[in-house]
N, C-alpha and C positions, 0 to 999 in steps of 0.2 A: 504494500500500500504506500501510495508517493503521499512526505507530509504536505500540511497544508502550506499553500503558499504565503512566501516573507519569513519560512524559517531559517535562522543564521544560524552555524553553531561557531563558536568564539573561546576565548577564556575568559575564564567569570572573572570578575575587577569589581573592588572592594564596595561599591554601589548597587551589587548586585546582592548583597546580604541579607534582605528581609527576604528576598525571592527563595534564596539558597536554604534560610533555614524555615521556613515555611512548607517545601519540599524536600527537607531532611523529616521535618514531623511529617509530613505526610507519609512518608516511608516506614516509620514507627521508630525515629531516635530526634525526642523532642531538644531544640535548638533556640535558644535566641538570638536575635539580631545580634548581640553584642559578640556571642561567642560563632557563630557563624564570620563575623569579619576577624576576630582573632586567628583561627583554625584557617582561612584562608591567607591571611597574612605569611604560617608559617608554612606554606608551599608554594606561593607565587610566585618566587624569583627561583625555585628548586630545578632544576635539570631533568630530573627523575620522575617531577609528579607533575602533571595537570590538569586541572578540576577547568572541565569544559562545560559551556552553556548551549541549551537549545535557547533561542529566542525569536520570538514569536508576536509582531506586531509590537517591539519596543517590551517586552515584559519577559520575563525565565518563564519558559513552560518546561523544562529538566534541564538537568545537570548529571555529569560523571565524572566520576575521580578514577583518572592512569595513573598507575606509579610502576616506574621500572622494578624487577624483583632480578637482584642479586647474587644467585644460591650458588656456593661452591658445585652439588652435585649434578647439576642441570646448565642449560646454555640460557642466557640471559632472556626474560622475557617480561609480561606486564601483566599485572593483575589490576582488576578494575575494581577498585573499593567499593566503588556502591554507584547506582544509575537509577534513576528517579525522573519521572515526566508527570506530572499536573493531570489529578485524577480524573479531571474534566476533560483532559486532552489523548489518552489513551487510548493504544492501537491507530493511529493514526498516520505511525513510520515517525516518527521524532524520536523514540530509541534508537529506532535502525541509524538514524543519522550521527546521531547521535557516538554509536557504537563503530557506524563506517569512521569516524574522523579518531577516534581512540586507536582503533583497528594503523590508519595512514601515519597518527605518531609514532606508533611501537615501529614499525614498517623503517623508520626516518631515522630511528634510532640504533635500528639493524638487529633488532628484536624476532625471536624464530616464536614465539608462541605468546598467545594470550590465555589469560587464566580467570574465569567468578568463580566464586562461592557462594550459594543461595543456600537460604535455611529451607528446611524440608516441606516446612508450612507454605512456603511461596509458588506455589504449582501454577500460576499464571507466568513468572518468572521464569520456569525452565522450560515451559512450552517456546518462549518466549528466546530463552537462548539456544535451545534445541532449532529452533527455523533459522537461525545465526550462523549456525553450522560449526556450533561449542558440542563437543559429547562429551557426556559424563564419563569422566576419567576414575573418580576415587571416592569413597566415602570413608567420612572420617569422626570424630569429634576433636570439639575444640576445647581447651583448656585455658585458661585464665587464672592471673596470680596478681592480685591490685597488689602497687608498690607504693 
């Protein structure tokens, strides 16, 4: 599906923060303005990461976060932290675009693979990356140690 027309995708700029965390809680990790322009603050100018915008008639209808992934055992590749489009505006192709211009950075960067991680609950989400032409590689859990 072609998005609608006047969609840009960009990098988000520090203006774009009520949009950003607006569409982090919409995704289920609630955000405010304030901490939304912090959190982008510390990967703006990063080599490694870029938190890209759809935008749509002057406003964020989504966002995605690329960050290069490093790993001694593997050859260099990207994992997309998280990809979010405005519930309003769903299936529309603004992921896809989204995901095509994440896809041309790793690419620029000389990246052989990209990598999500979706939670089990998200089954719109992996039909979603499965039409992407992502296969499920591994199931895992995750561990967490607050410091």
């Amino acid at each position: 599906m072609r998005p609608p027309p006047g969609v840009v995708i960009r990098p988000a700029r520090g203006a774009d923060r009520a949009d950003l965390a607006r569409l982090a809680t919409q995704l289920g990790y609630p955000m405010s303005e304030e901490e939304a322009g912090e959190r982008l603050s510390r990967i703006a100018d990063h080599p490694d990461h870029a938190l890209l915008v759809a935008e749509q008639d002057g406003r964020v209808a989504g966002w995605l976060q690329v960050s290069r992934v490093r790993v001694f055992e593997s050859e260099d590749g990207v994992e997309i932290g998280g990809l979010v489009v405005d519930e309003a505006l769903r299936s529309r192709g603004i992921g896809a675009r989204l995901l095509a211009e994440a896809e041309r950075w790793a690419r620029e960067r000389g990246c052989v693979r990209m990598r999500v991680r979706s939670n089990v609950v998200r089954e719109r989400a992996h039909a979603f990356y499965r039409s992407a032409g992502f296969s499920e590689v591994k199931t895992q859990r995750v561990f967490e140690k607050a410091l």
